[in-house]
Backbone as CSV, one residue per row, in Angstrom:
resi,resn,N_x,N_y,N_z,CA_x,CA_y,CA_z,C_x,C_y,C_z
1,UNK,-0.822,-4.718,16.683,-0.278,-4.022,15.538,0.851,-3.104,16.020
2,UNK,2.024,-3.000,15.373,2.876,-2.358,15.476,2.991,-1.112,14.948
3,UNK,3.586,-0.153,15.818,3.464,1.779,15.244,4.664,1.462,13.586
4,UNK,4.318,2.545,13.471,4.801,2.853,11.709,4.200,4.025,11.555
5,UNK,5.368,4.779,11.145,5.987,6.017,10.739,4.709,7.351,11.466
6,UNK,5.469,7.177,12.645,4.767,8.268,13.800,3.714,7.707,14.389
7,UNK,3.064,6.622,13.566,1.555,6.714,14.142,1.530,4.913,14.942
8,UNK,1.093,4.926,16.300,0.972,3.975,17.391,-0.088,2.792,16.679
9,UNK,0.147,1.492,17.185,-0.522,0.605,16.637,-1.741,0.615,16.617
10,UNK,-2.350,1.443,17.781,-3.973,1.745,18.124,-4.718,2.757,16.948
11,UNK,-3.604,3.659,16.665,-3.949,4.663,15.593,-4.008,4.178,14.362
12,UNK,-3.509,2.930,13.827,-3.334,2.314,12.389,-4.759,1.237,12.778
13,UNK,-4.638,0.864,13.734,-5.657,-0.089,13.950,-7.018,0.478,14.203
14,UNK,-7.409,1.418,14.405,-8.389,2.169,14.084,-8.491,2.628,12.856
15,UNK,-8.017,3.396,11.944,-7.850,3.285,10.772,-8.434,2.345,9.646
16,UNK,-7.689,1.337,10.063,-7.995,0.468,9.346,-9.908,-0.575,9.734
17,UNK,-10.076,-0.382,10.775,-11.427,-0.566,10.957,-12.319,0.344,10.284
18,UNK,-11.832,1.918,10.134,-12.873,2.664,9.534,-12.682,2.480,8.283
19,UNK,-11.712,2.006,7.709,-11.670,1.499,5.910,-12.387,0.601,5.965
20,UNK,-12.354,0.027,7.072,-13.087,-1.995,6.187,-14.374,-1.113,6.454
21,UNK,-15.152,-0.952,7.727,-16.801,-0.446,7.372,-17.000,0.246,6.263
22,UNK,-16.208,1.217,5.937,-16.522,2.155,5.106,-16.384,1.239,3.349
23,UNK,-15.767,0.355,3.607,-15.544,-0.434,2.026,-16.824,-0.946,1.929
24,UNK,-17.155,-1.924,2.805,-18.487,-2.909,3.643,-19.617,-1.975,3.432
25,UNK,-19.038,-0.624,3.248,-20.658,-0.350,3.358,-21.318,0.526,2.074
26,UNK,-20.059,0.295,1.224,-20.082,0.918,-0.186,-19.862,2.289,-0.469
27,UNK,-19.109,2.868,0.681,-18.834,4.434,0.456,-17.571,4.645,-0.063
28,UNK,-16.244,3.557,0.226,-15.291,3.364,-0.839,-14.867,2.700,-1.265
29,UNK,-14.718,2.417,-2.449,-14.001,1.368,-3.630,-13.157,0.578,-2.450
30,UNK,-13.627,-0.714,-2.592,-12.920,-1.934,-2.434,-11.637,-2.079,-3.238
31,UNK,-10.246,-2.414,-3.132,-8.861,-1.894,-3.288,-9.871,-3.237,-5.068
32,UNK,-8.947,-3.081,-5.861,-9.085,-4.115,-7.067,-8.315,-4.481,-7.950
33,UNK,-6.682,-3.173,-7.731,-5.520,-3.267,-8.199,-4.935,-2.630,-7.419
34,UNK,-3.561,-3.715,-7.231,-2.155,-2.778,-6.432,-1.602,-1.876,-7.398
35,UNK,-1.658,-0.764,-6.699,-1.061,0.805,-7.269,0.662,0.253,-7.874
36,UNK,1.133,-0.677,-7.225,2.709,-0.835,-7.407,2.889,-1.632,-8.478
37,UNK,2.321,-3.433,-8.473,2.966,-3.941,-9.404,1.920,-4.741,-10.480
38,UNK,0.387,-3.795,-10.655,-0.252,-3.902,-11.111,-1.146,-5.089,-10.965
39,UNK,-1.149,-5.613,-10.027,-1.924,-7.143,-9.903,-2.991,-6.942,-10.083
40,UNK,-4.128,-7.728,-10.156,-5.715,-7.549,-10.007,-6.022,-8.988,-9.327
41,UNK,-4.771,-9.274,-8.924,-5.268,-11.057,-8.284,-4.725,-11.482,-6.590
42,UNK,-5.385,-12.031,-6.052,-5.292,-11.776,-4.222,-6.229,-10.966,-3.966
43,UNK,-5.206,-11.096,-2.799,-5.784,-10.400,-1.473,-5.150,-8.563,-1.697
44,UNK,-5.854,-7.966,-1.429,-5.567,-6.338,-2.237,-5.957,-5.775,-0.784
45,UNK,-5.190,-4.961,-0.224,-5.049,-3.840,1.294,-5.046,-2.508,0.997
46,UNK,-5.336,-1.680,1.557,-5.301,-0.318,1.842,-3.787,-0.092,2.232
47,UNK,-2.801,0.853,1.730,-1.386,1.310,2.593,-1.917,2.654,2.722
48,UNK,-1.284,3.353,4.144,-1.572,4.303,4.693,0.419,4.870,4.866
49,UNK,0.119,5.815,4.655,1.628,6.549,4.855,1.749,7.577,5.994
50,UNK,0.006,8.322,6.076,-0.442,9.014,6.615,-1.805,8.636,7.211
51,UNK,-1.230,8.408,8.766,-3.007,7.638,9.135,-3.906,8.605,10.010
52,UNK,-3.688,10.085,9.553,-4.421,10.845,9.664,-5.466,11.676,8.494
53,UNK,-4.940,10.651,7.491,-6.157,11.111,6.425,-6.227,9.688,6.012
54,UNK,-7.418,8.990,6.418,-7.590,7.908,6.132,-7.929,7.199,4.711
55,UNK,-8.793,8.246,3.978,-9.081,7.619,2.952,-8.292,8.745,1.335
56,UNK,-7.534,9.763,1.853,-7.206,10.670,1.433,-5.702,10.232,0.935
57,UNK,-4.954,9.106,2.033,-3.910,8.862,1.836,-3.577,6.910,1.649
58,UNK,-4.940,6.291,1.573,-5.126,5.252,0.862,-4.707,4.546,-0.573
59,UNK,-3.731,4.409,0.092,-3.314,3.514,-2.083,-3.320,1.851,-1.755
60,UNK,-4.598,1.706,-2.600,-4.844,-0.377,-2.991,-2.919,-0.399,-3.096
61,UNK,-3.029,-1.571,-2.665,-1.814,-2.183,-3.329,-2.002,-3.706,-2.626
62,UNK,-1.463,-4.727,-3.096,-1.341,-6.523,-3.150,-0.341,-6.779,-1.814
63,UNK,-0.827,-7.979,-1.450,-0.439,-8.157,0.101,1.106,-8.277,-0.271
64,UNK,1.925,-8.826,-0.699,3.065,-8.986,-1.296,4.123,-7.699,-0.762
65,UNK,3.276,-6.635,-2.040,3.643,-5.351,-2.015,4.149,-4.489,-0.929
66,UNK,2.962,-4.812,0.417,2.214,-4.097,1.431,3.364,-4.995,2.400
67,UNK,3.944,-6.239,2.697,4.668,-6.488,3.355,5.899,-5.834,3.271
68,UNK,6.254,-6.175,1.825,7.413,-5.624,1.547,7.961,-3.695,2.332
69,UNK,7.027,-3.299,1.652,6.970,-1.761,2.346,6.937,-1.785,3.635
70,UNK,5.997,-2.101,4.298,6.486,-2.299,5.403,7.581,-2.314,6.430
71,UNK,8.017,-3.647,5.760,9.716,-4.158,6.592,10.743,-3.084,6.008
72,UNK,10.313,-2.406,4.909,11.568,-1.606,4.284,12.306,-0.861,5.709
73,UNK,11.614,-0.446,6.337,12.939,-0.177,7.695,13.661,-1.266,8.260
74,UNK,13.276,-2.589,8.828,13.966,-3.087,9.186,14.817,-4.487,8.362
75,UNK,14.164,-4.488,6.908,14.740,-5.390,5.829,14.789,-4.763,4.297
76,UNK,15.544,-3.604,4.886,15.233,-2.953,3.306,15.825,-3.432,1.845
77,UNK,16.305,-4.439,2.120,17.068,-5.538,0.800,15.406,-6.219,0.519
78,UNK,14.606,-6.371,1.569,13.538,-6.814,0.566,12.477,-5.817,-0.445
79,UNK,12.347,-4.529,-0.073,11.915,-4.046,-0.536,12.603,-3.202,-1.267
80,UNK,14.170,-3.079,-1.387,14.698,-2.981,-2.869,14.439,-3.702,-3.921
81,UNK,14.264,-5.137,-3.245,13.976,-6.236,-4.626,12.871,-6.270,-4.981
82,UNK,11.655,-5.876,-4.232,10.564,-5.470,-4.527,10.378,-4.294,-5.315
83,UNK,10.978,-3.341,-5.119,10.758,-2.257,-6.222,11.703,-2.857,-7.605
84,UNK,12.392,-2.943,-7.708,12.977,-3.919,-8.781,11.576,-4.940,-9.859
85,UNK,11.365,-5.479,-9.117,9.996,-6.292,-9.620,8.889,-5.369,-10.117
86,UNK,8.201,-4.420,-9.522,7.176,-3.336,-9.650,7.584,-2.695,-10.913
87,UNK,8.985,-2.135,-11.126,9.464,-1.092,-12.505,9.295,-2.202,-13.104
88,UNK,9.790,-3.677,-13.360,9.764,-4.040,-14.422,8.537,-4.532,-14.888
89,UNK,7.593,-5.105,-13.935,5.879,-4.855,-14.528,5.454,-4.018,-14.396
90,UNK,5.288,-2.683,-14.160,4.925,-1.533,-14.717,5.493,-1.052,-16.464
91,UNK,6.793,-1.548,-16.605,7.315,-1.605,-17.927,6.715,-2.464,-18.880
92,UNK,6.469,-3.732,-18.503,5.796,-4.542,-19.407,4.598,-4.304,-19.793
93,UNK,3.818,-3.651,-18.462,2.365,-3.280,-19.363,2.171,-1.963,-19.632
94,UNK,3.609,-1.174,-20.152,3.413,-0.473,-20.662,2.809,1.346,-19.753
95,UNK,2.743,1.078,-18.397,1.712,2.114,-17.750,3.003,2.913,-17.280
96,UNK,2.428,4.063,-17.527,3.103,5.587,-17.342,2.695,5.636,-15.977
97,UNK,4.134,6.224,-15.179,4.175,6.253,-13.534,3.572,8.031,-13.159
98,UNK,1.726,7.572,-13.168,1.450,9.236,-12.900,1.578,9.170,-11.484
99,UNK,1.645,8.362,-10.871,1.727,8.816,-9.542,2.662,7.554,-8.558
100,UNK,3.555,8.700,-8.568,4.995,7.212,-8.009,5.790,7.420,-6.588
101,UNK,4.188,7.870,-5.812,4.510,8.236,-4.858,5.217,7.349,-4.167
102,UNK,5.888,5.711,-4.501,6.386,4.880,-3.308,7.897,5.250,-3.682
103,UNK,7.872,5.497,-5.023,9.640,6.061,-5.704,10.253,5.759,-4.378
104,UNK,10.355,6.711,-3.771,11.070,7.585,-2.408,11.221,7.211,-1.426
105,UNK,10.514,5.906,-1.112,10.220,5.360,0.206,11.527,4.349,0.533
106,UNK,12.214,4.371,1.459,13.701,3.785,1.518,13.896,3.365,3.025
């Protein structure tokens, strides 16, 4: 696993082991919709922005989504077109952006 944004691949990769037990073992909600472009269908991941609060800074979002963000440093034309896609199904079904924390992410 590769570092992303401060934190070393060992540090995300730990992380992410204590989400899956902790999903596995029913202490937190299994992801069931991406926070971004509303899916409820796939494969649904944990994004971490901050992988020092593991479950504090957890937003579900759709594998799609979760690539896209990702590469936004080193392919950020894809995840412009990805946010492009997200506003306009968030528009269609109508859902008010209470929390739009990816807005910003560039």
């Amino acid at each position: 696993m590769l570092s992303y944004n401060g934190f070393s691949g060992s540090e995300r990769a730990k992380v992410g082991r204590i989400q899956l037990t902790t999903i596995r073992s029913g202490e937190f909600p299994a992801p069931k919709q991406c926070e971004l472009c509303l899916q409820n269908k796939g494969q649904m991941q944990l994004h971490n922005e901050d992988y020092s609060r593991p479950f504090e800074d957890a937003h579900p979002i759709c594998r799609c989504c979760h690539g896209a963000l990702h590469s936004r440093f080193k392919n950020p034309n894809r995840w412009q077109k990805r946010l492009v896609i997200i506003r306009q199904l968030r528009r269609e079904s109508n859902t008010k952006l209470i929390n739009n924390w990816w807005e910003h992410l560039c």
